[in-house]
C-alpha positions in Angstrom: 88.9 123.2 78.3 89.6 119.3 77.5 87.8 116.5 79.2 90.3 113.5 79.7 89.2 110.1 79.4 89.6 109.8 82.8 86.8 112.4 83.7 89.1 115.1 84.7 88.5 118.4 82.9 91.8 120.2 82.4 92.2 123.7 81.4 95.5 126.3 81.8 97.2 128.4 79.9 99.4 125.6 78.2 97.7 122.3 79.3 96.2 119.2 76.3 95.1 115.9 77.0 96.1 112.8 74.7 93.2 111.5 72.6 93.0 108.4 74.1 95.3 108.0 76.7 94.1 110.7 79.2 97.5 111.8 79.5 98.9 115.6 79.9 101.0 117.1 78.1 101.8 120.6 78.1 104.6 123.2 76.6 105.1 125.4 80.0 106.8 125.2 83.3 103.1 126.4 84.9 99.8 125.0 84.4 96.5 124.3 86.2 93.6 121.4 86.1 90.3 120.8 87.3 90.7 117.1 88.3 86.9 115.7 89.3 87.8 112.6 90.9 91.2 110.5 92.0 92.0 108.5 88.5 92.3 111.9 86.7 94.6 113.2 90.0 96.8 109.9 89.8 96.8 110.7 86.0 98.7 114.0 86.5 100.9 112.6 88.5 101.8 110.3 86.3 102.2 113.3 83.0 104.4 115.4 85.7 107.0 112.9 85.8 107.7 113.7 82.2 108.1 117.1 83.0 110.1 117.5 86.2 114.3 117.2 85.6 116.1 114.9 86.9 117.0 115.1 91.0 113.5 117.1 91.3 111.9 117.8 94.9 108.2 118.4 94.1 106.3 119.9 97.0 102.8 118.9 97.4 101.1 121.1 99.3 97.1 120.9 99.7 94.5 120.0 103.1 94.0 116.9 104.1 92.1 114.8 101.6 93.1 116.9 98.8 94.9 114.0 97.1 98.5 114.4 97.5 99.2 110.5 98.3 97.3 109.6 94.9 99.5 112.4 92.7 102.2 110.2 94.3 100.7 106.7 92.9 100.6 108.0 89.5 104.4 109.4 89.9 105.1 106.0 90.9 103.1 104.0 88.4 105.2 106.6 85.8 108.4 105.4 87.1 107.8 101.8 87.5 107.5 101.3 90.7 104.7 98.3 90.8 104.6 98.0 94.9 101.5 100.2 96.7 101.9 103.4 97.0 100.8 104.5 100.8 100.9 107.6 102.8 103.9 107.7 104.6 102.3 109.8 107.3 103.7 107.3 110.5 107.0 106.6 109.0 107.7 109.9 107.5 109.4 108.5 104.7 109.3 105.6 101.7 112.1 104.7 99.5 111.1 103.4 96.1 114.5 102.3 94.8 113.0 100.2 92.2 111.9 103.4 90.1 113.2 104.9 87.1 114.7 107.2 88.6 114.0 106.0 92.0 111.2 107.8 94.5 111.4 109.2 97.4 108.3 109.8 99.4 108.3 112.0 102.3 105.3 113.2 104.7 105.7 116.1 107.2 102.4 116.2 108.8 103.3 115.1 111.8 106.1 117.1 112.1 105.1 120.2 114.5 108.7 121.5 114.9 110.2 123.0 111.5 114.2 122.6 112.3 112.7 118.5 113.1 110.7 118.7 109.4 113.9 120.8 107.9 116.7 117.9 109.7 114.4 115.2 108.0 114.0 116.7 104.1 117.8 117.5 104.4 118.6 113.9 104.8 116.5 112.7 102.6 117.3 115.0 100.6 120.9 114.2 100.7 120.3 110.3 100.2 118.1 111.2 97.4 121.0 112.8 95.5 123.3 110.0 96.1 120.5 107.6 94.6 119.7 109.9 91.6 115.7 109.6 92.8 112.7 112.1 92.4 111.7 113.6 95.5 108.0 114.4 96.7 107.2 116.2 99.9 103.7 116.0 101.3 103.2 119.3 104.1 106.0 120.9 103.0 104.8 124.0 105.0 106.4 122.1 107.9 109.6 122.9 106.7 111.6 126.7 107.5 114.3 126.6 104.5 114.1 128.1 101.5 114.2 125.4 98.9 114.3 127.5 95.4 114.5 124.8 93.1 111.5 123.1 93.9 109.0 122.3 91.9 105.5 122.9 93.6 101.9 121.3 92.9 99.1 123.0 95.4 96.1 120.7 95.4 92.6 122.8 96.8 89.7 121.2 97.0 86.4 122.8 94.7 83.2 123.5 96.1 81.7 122.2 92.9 83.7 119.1 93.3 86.7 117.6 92.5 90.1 119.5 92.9 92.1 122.1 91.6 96.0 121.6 90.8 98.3 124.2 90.4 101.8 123.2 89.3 104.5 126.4 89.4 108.3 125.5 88.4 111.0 127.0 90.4 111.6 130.4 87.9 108.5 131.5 88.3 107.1 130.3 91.8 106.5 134.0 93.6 108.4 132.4 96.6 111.2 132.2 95.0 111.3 136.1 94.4 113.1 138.7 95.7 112.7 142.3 95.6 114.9 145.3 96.3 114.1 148.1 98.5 
């Protein structure tokens, strides 16, 4: 267990923090953090950009409040992107083409009907290949398709405070599986 500078204590099977920096780093495709308060959630969001590939969807998943919208800022702070960073709860979608790679910010809560949720990512979706750009998906649980190379990052809050990120890569997220009968 590592305490960041940013007063997030991070532990996992692979996880470190930089000395000074309070960023992540970590050798594996899977890792979990305690993150006590939004600067060290905005700080992981800002280490995952260096370990998602290029043309990534990243689903956040997580109640409300968990801080989904902050992981987002520090994406966006990682790629550049200097305009605010809001929830795009209302307009289900923000485009970030400023970023290296560009962003792509997408929020389903609103969306009560999954082929509605699954019309919107696959657009998106499509005009985020065309533009090279990361993609994150807030409520992703809106959606009915099976999306097997997404990343995933489930954000729970802790009853001893603070909030508890899980971050599974597409080989080994147990939705992806498949088992013969």
């Amino acid at each position: 267990m590592v305490q960041s500078s940013l007063g997030g204590i991070v532990y996992g099977n692979l996880s470190e923090v930089a000395e000074t920096s309070g960023s992540l780093t970590g050798q594996s495709t899977d890792d979990s953090w305690i993150l006590e308060n939004l600067d060290a959630t905005r700080c992981l969001g800002r280490a995952l950009v260096q370990r998602l590939p290029a043309l990534s969807v990243l689903l956040l998943e997580g109640p409300l409040g968990a801080g989904k919208t902050s992981l987002v800022q520090g994406i966006a702070t990682a790629l550049g992107i200097r305009e605010p960073i809001t929830s795009p709860t209302y307009a289900l979608a923000q485009h970030y083409p400023d970023g290296n790679p560009p962003l792509i910010h997408l929020d389903l809560y609103r969306l009560e009907q999954p082929s509605t949720a699954n019309e919107l990512f696959l657009q998106e979706e499509e005009e985020a290949q065309a533009l090279g750009a990361l993609m994150a998906v807030e409520w992703p649980d809106r959606l009915s398709l099976n999306l097997p190379e997404a990343w995933r990052l489930q954000l729970q809050h802790r009853a001893q405070g603070g909030r508890l990120a899980q971050f599974t890569s597409p080989a080994t997220d147990p939705k992806n599986s498949s088992t013969c009968i």
